[in-house]
C-alpha positions as CSV (number, residue, x, y, z in Angstrom):
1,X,1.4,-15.8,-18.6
2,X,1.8,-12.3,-17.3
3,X,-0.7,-9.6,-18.9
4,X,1.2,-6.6,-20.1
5,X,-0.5,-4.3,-17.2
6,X,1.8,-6.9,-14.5
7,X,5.0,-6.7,-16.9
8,X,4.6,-2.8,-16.9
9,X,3.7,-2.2,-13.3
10,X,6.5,-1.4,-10.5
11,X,6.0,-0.6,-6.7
12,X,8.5,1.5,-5.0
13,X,8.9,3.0,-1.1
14,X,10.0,6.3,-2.0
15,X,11.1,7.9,1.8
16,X,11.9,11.6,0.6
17,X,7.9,11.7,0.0
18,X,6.7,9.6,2.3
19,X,4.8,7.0,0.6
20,X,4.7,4.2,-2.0
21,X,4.5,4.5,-5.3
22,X,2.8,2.4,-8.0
23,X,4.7,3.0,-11.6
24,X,3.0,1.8,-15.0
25,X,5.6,1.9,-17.4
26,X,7.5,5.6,-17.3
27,X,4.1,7.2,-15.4
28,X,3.4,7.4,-12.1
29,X,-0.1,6.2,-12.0
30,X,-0.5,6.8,-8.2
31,X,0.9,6.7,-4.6
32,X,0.2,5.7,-0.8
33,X,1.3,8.4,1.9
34,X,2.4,7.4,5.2
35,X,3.7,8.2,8.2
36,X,5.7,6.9,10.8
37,X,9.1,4.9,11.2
38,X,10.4,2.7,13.4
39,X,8.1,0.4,14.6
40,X,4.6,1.8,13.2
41,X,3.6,3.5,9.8
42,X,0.5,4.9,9.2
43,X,-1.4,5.0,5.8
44,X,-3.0,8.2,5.3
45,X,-3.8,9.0,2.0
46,X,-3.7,6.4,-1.2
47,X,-5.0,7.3,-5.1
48,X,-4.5,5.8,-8.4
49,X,-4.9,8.4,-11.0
50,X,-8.6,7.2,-12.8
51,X,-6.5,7.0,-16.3
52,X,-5.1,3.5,-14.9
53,X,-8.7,2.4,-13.1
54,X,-9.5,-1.1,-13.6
55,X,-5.6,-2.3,-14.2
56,X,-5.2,-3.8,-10.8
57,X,-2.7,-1.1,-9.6
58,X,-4.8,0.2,-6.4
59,X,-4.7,-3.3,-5.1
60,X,-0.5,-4.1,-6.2
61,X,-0.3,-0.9,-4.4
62,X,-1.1,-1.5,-0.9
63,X,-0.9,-5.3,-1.5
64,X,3.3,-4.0,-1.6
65,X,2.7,-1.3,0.8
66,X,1.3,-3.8,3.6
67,X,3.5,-6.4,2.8
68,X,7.0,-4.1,2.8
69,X,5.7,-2.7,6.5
70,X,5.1,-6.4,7.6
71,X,8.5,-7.1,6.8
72,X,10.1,-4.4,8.5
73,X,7.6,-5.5,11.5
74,X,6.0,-2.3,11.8
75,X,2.3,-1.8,13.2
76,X,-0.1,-0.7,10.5
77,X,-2.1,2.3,11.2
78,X,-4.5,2.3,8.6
79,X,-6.2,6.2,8.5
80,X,-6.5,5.9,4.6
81,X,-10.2,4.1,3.3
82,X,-8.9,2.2,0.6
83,X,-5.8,0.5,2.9
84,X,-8.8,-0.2,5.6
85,X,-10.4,-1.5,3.2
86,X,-8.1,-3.7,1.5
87,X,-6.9,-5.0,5.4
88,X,-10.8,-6.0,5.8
89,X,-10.4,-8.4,2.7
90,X,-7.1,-9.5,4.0
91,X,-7.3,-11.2,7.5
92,X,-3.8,-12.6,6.9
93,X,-2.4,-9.0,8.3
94,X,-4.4,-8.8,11.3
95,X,-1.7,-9.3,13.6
96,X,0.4,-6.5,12.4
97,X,-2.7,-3.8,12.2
98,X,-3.5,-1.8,15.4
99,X,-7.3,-1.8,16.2
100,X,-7.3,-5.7,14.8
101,X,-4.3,-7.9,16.4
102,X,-2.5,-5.0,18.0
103,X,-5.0,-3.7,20.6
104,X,-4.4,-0.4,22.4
């Protein structure tokens, strides 16, 4: 059964902004910036505003974020903390991140 934070969060790739954006209900509760098109993005900048801490949206966040650039088979650049962060927990997406299975 689905809590109500997962019935009530949405991700979207908003491309006039630049980033990804993690909606709980009618609030945006925070965003990843990126950069790039084609065949890299990078991830420069990611927060969740601290009134939504501990609902799990950081990690639906990138976990979309990642997995949307995967799909479009784009190199991951990842310049932001938290998305470095999240990639170290997540060998699965080593081959699309440059510095890990893309070497330069």
């Amino acid at each position: 059964m689905l809590d109500q934070a997962q019935t009530r969060t949405v991700v979207v790739r908003n491309d006039a902004q630049y980033r990804y954006e993690v909606w709980f209900g009618d609030t945006l509760a925070g965003f990843a910036e990126f950069r790039g098109s084609g065949a890299e993005i990078a991830f420069i900048h990611t927060e969740v505003d601290a009134e939504f801490s501990g609902k799990g949206l950081g990690e639906a966040l990138i976990r979309h974020a990642i997995t949307d650039a995967t799909a479009r088979e784009q190199a991951i650049v990842p310049r932001c903390s938290a998305v470095k962060s999240w990639l170290d927990k997540h060998p699965e997406f080593d081959a699309q991140v440059v510095g890990k299975g893309i070497k330069r």
